[in-house]
N, C-alpha and C positions, 0 to 999 in steps of 0.2 A: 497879343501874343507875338513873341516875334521870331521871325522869319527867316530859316539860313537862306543866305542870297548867294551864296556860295554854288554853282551848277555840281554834280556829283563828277567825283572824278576816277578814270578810270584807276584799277587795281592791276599791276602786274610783277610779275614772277622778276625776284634779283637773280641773285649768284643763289647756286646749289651744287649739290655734287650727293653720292650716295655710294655704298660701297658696306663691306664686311670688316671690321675691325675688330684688333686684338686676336687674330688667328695665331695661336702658338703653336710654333710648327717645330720639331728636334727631330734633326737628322744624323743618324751613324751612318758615318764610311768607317768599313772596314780595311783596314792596309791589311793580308793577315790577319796576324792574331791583333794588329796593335789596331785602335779603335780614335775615333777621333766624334768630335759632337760639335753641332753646331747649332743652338737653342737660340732661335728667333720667334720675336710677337709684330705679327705683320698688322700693319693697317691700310686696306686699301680705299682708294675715295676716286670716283669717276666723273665727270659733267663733260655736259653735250648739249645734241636737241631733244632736251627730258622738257618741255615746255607743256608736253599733252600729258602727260602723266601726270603731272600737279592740277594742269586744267579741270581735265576732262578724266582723269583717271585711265585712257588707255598705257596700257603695257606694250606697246610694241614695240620701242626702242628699247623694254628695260632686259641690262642682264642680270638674271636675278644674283641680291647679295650671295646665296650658297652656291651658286656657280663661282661665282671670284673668291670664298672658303675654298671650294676643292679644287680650284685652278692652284692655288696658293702649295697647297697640298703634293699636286699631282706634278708641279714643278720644281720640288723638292726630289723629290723622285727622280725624274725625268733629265733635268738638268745638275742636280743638286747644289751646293750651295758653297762657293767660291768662297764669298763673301758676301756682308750684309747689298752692300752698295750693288754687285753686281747680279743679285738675286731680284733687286729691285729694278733694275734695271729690264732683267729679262719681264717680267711683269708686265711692267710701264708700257714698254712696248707690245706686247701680245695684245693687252687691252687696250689699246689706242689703233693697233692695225687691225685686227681681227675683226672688230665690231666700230661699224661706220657711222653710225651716232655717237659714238665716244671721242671730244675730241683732246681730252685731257683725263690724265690718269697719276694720281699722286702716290706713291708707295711711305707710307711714313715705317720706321722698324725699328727695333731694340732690339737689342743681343747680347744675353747672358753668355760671359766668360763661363769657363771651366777648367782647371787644373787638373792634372795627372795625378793618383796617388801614386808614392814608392812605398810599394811593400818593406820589408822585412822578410830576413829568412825565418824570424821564429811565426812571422803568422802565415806563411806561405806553406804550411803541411801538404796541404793536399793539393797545392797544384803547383809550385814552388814561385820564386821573386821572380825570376828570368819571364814568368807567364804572364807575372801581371799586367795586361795591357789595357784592361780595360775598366778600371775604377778611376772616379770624377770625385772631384770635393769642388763643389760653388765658388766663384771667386766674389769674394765682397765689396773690391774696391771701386769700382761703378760700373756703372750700365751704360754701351757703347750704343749711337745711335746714328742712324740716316734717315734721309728725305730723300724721294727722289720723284720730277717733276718734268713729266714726257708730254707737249702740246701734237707730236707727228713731225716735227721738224726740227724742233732744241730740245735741248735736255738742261737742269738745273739739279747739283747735286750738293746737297747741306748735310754734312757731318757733324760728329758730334759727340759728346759725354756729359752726364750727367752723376752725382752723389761721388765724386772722388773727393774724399777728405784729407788734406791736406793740413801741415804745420812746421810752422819754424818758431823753435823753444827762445831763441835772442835774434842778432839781429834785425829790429825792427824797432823804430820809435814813434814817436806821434805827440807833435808839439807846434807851439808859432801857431796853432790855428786861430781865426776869432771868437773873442770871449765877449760874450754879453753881461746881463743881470743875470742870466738863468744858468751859465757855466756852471758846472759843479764838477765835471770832468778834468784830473789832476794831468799837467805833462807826463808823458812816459818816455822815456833813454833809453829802455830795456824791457821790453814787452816783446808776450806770444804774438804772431800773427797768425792768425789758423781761417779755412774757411771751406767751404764743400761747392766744390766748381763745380758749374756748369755751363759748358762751351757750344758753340756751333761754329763750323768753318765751311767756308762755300768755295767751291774748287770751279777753275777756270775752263774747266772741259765743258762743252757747249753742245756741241753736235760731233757726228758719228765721223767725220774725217780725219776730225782731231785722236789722237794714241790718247787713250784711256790709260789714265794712272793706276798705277798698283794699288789698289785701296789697302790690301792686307799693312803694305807696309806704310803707306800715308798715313797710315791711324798710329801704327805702333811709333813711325817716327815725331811723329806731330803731337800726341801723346807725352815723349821724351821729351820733346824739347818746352813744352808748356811746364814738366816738372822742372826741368832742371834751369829756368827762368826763375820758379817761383825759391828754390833752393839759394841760388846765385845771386838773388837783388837783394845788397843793402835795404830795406825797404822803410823809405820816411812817410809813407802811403799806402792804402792798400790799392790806391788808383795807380800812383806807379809802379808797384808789383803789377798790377793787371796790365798797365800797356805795355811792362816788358814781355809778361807772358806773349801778346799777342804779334809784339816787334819781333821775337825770335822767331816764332811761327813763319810769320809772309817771307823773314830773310829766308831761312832756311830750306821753306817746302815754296818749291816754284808754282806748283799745282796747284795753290790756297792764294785767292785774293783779299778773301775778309775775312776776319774772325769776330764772333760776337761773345763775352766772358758775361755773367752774372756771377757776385760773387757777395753773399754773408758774410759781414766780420761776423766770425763766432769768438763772441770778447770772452776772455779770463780776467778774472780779476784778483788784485791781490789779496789776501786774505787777511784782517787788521788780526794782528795774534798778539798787538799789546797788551789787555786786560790780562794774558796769560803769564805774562814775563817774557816772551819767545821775540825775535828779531826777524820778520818776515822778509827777508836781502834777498833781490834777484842774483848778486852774485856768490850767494853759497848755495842757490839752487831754493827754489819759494815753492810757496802753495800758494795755489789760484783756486778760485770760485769759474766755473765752466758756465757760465749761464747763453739757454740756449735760446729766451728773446726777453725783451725786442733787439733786432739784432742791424746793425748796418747794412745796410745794401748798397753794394756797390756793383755799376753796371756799364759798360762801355762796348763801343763797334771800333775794331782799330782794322786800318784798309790799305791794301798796295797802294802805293802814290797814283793817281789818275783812273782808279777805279770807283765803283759809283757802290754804295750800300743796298744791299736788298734781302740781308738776314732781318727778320721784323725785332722792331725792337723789345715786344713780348715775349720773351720767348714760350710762356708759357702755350701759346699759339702756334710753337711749332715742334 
């Protein structure tokens, strides 16, 4: 029978972390009558010296997960809530100074937009247009996100969006690529290019000396300018659509050194309406087949000149 000769080897603890996730927290300020919302889902993730608590089971460093729920809570409250970025921020900190086994505190967060309704005078009877200050309709068009990553001395801040669907009816072609035995895919001159981004950008703010960027409007401008890239490129690629996306980005906002895009072709197809009699022309305006897989995926990190990457390339990981 034979014999491990191998001696036993010890077992020990990697990377961990722990924490309360998915706290969805909405908070009204009132101006007045006029109302405003801010609909966040927090995720918070802590590591330290948790080495005995995996061991040995003691608790004595740990803060419990519903303590970091109702801190999450209580500093809505207390502080209320600027922004995504600076909400986390306050966070990051309290739980990395306050408690001295903590020496990393990660904020991850989403934040649902929301729109103002405009009344009407005929629905406004009983309280009239001029009052309406306080009805919301969902906004659809994606879901804004941050990361934020406090060790006690730096800080790492990753922004972001996620389901912004996106399309350009012409220009856009897709041809000259290589053709094998298995090509079956026709040149296109005049094709949709459509696709549902999702971005991260990591901002150059490090530590507490440094002016902290406006995030309210880093997002709204950074935002702008990733549209109006994808708008504005001729596009013979959907990789070169993606690096202009990200070239406008770094020129524009000084604050952003890398950006990372994943991006779906969501391909249309033309629709053969021969058997019909019918003439399927892109330029009198055609009908597409939408199919939603398998779909291209298209993925890149574009970076200021002489900076170094550290958005992961999953993003599904962050």
């Amino acid at each position: 029978m034979a014999v491990n000769s191998h001696p036993s080897r010890p077992v020990v603890l990697g990377q961990n972390q722990y924490g309360k996730a998915e706290n969805r927290v909405v908070k009204i300020t009132r101006d007045g009558a006029t109302h405003h919302i801010k609909d966040l889902n927090v995720s918070v993730a802590l590591s330290g010296d948790m080495d005995e608590v995996h061991y040995s089971g003691s608790n004595a460093n740990v803060l419990p997960t519903d303590t970091t729920k109702n801190t999450v809570f209580a500093f809505a409250k207390e502080y209320g809530i600027e922004s995504a970025e600076q909400f986390g921020i306050h966070l990051a900190r309290h739980f990395v100074t306050s408690q001295e086994p903590i020496h990393r505190a990660r904020i991850r967060i989403e934040e649902y937009a929301w729109d103002r309704i405009e009344a009407s005078d005929a629905s406004s009877k009983f309280i009239g247009a001029d009052e309406v200050r306080h009805s919301f309709v969902r906004k659809g068009q994606e879901t804004r996100l941050t990361q934020i990553t406090y060790d006690g001395s730096s800080w790492e801040v990753v922004s972001g969006l996620k389901d912004l669907v996106v399309m350009n009816s012409t220009n856009s072609e897709f041809w000259g690529y290589v053709k094998d035995r298995y090509t079956t895919l026709p040149e296109a001159y005049d094709r949709i290019l459509a696709t549902e981004v999702a971005g991260r950008w990591r901002f150059n703010w490090s530590d507490d000396e440094q002016k902290m960027p406006n995030w309210e409007k880093s997002y709204e401008q950074t935002r702008k300018h990733l549209l109006q890239a994808f708008a504005e490129t001729y596009s013979l690629s959907l990789q070169q659509t993606l690096y202009q996306m990200g070239a406008r980005i770094i020129n524009h906002r000084s604050e952003i050194d890398e950006v990372r895009f994943s991006l779906p072709n969501k391909h249309h197809f033309l629709v053969d309406l021969e058997p019909f009699g019918l003439k399927n022309d892109t330029a009198e305006g055609a009908v597409y087949f939408a199919a939603d897989r398998p779909y291209g995926l298209i993925e890149a990190t574009i970076l200021r000149d002489g900076c170094e990457a550290r958005i992961p390339v999953d993003l599904t990981n962050l």
